[in-house]
C-alpha positions in Angstrom: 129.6 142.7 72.9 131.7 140.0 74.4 128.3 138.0 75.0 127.6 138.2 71.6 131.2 137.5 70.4 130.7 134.3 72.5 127.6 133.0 70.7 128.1 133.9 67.6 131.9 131.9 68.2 129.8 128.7 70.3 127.6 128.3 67.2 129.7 128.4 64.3 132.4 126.3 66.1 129.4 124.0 66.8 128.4 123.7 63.1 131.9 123.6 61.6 132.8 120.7 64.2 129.7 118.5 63.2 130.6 119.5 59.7 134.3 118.3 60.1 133.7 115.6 62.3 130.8 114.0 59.6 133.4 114.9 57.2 136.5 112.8 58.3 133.4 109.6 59.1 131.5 109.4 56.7 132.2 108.0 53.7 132.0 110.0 50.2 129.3 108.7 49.0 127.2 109.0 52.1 128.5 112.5 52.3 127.1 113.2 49.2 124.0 111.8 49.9 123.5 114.3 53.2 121.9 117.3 50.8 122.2 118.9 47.2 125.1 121.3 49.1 127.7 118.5 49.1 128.1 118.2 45.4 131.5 119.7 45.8 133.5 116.7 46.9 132.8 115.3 43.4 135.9 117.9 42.6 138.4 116.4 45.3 140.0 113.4 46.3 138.8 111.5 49.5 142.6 112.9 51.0 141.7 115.9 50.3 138.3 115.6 52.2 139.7 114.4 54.6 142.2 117.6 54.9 138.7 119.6 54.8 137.7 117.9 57.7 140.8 118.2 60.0 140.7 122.0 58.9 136.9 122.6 60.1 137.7 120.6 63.0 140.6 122.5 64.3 139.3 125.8 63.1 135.9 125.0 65.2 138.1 123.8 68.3 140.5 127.6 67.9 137.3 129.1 68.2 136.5 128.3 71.7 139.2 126.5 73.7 141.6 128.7 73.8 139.2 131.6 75.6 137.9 129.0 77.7 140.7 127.6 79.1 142.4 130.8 79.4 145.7 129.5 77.5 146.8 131.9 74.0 143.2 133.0 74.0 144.6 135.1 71.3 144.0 132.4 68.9 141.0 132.8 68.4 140.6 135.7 66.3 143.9 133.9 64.5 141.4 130.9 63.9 138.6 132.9 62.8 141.0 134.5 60.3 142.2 131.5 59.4 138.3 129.9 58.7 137.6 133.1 56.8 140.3 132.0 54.2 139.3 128.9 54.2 135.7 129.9 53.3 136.8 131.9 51.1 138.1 128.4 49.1 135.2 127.2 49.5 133.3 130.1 48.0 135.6 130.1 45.4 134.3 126.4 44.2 130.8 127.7 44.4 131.9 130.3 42.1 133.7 127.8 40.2 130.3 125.4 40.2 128.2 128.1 39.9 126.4 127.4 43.3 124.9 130.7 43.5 122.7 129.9 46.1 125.5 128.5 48.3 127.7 130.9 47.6 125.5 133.6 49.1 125.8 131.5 52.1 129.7 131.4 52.2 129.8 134.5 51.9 127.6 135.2 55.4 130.2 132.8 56.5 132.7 135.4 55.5 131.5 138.0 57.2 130.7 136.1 60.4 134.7 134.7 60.9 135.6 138.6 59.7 133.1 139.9 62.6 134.4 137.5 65.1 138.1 138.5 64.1 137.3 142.1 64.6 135.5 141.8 68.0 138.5 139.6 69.3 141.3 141.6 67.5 140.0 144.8 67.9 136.2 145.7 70.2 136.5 142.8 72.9 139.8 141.7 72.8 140.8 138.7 75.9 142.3 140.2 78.4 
């Protein structure tokens, strides 16, 4: 379980911290331009994006580091908690934009950070 726990924590925090990192970079419109998905920044302000960014950036870096170095590994179920709400915003402007599509994915997203929170909280916890 903890191997899996692992991997399934490595590749999320990999795809939220290209997804935070191109977030705080690029500009809006480029942004935009990456796929029919990013449609949602035409709701929010380029601060604001740039709050999204940070968020998915820290989340993906409390997903890993901690464990790894062996300092408050307890944050990391914290931070998967934390990216669970924060997906659940974002599922909340699919709703909104009626992104169905997307919003099926959000939801696996969901249930991924909820997974992770349980394996670290609760089945595998760091020692």
């Amino acid at each position: 379980m903890n191997t899996a726990l692992w991997i399934i924590a490595g590749v999320i925090a990999a795809g939220f911290a290209i997804g935070g990192t191109t977030l705080l970079l690029l500009p809006r419109t480029k942004y935009r331009a990456l796929g029919a998905s990013q449609h949602w920044v035409d709701d929010f302000g380029d601060s604001h994006l740039k709050v999204v960014g940070t968020i998915k950036l820290l989340g993906a870096t409390g997903l890993v580091l901690p464990a790894a170095v062996g300092v408050a590994p307890l944050l990391v179920p914290i931070a998967a908690t934390g990216l669970m709400l924060f997906m659940a915003g974002a599922a909340t402007t699919r709703f909104r934009r009626s992104e169905w599509l997307y919003l099926v994915g959000d939801t696996v997203f969901i249930a991924m950070f909820a997974f992770l929170a349980w394996g670290r909280f609760a089945l595998q916890p760091f020692a």
